[in-house]
Backbone as CSV, one residue per row, in Angstrom:
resi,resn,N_x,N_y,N_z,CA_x,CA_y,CA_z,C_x,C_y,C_z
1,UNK,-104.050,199.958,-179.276,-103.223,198.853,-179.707,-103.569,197.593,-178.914
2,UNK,-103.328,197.831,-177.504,-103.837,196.289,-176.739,-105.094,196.947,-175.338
3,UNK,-105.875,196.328,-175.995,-107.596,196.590,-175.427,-106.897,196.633,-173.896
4,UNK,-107.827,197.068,-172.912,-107.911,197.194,-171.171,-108.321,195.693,-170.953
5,UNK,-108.216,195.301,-169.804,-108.103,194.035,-169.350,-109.624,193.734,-168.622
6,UNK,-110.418,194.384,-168.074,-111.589,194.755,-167.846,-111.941,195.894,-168.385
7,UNK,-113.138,195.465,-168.839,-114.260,197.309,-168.736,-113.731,198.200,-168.252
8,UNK,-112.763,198.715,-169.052,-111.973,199.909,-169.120,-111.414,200.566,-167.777
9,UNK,-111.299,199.486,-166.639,-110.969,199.419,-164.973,-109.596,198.921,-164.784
10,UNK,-109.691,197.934,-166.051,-107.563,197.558,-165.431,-106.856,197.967,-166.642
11,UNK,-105.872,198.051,-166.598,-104.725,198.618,-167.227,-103.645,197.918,-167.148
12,UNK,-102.631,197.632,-168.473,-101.580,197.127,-168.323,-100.416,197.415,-167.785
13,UNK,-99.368,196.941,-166.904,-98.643,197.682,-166.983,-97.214,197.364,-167.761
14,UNK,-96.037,198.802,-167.726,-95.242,198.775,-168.961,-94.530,197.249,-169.007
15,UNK,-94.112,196.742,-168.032,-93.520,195.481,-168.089,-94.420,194.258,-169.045
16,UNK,-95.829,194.498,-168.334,-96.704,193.435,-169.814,-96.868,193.830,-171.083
17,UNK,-96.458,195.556,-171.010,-96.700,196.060,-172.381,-95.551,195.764,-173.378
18,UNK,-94.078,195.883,-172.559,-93.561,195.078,-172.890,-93.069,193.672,-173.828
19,UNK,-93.887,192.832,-173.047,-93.853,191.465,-172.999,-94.808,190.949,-174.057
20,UNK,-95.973,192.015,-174.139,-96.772,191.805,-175.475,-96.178,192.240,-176.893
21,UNK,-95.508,193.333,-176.576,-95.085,193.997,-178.029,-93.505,192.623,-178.347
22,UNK,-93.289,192.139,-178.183,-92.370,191.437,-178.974,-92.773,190.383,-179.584
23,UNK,-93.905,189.398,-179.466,-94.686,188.561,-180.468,-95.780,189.329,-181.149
24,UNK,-96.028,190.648,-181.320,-96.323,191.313,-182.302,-95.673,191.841,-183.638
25,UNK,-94.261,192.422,-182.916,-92.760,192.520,-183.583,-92.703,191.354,-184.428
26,UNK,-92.716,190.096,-183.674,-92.447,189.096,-184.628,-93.406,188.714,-185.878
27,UNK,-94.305,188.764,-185.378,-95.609,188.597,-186.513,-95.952,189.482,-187.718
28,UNK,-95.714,190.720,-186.904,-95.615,191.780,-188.198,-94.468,191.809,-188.989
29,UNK,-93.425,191.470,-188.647,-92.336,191.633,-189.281,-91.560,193.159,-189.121
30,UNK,-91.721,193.949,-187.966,-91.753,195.256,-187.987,-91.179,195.547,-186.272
31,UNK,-90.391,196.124,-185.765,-89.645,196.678,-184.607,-90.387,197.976,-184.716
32,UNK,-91.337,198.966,-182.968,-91.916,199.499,-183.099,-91.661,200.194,-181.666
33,UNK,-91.624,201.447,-181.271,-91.153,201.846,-180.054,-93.201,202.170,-179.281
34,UNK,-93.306,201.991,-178.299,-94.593,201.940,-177.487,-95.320,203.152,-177.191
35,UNK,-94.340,204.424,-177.701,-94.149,205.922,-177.608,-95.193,205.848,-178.799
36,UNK,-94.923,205.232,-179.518,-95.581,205.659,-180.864,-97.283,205.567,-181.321
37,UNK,-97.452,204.736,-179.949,-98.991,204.110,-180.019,-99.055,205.045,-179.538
38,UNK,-98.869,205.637,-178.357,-99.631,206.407,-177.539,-99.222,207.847,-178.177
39,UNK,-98.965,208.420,-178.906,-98.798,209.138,-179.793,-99.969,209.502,-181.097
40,UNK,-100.152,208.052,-181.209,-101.104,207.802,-182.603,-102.495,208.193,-181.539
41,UNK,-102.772,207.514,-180.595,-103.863,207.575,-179.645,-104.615,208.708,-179.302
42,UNK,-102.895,209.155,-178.743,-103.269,210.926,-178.471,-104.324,211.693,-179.499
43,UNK,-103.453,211.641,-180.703,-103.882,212.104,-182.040,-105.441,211.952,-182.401
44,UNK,-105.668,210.528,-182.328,-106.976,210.392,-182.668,-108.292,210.968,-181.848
45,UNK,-107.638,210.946,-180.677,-108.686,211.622,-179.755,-108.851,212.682,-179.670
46,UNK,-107.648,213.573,-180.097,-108.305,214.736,-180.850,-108.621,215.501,-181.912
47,UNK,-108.031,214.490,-182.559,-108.766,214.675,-184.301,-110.672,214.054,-183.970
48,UNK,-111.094,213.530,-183.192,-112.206,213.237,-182.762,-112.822,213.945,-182.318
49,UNK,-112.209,214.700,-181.818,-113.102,215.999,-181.134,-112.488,216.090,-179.860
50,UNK,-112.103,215.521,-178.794,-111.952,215.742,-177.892,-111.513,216.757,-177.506
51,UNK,-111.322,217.594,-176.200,-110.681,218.671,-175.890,-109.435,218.334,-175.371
52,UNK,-108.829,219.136,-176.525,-106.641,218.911,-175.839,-106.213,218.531,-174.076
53,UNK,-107.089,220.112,-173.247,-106.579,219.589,-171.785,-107.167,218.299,-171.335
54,UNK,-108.378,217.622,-171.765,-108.581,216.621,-171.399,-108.170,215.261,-171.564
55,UNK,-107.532,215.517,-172.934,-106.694,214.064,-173.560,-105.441,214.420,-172.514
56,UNK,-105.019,215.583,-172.745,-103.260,215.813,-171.868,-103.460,215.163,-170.379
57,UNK,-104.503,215.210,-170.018,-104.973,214.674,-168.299,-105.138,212.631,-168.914
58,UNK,-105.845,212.552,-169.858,-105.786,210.838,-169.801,-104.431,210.798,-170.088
59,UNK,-103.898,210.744,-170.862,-102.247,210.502,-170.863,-101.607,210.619,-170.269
C-alpha cells in the first residue's frame, strides 16, 4: 500500500501510517482499517509462492 522510505531499509511507523491513511480515505471515498493491507500482503506472498513460516517471521 505505501512503498518503504529507502531501499527497503526504513519503514514507517504506525503513527505515519496513520497520518497517511486519512488523505487516502478522503480521496477514495472509502474508510479502511490498516489490518486489512497487511492481510491482503500476507496473502499475496503466499499465493506467490513464498513459504508460510517465512512470511509469519516478515510480519
Amino acid at each position: 500500500m505505501f512503498a518503504p522510505l529507502r531501499n527497503d531499509s526504513e519503514f514507517y511507523s504506525q503513527q505515519i501510517f496513520c497520518a497517511l491513511k486519512r488523505p487516502v480515505e478522503e480521496q477514495i471515498g472509502m474508510r479502511f482499517q490498516l489490518c486489512s493491507g497487511r492481510r491482503a500482503y500476507g496473502q499475496r506472498l503466499i499465493d506467490s509462492g513464498n513459504n508460510l513460516k517465512d512470511v509469519s517471521v516478515v510480519m
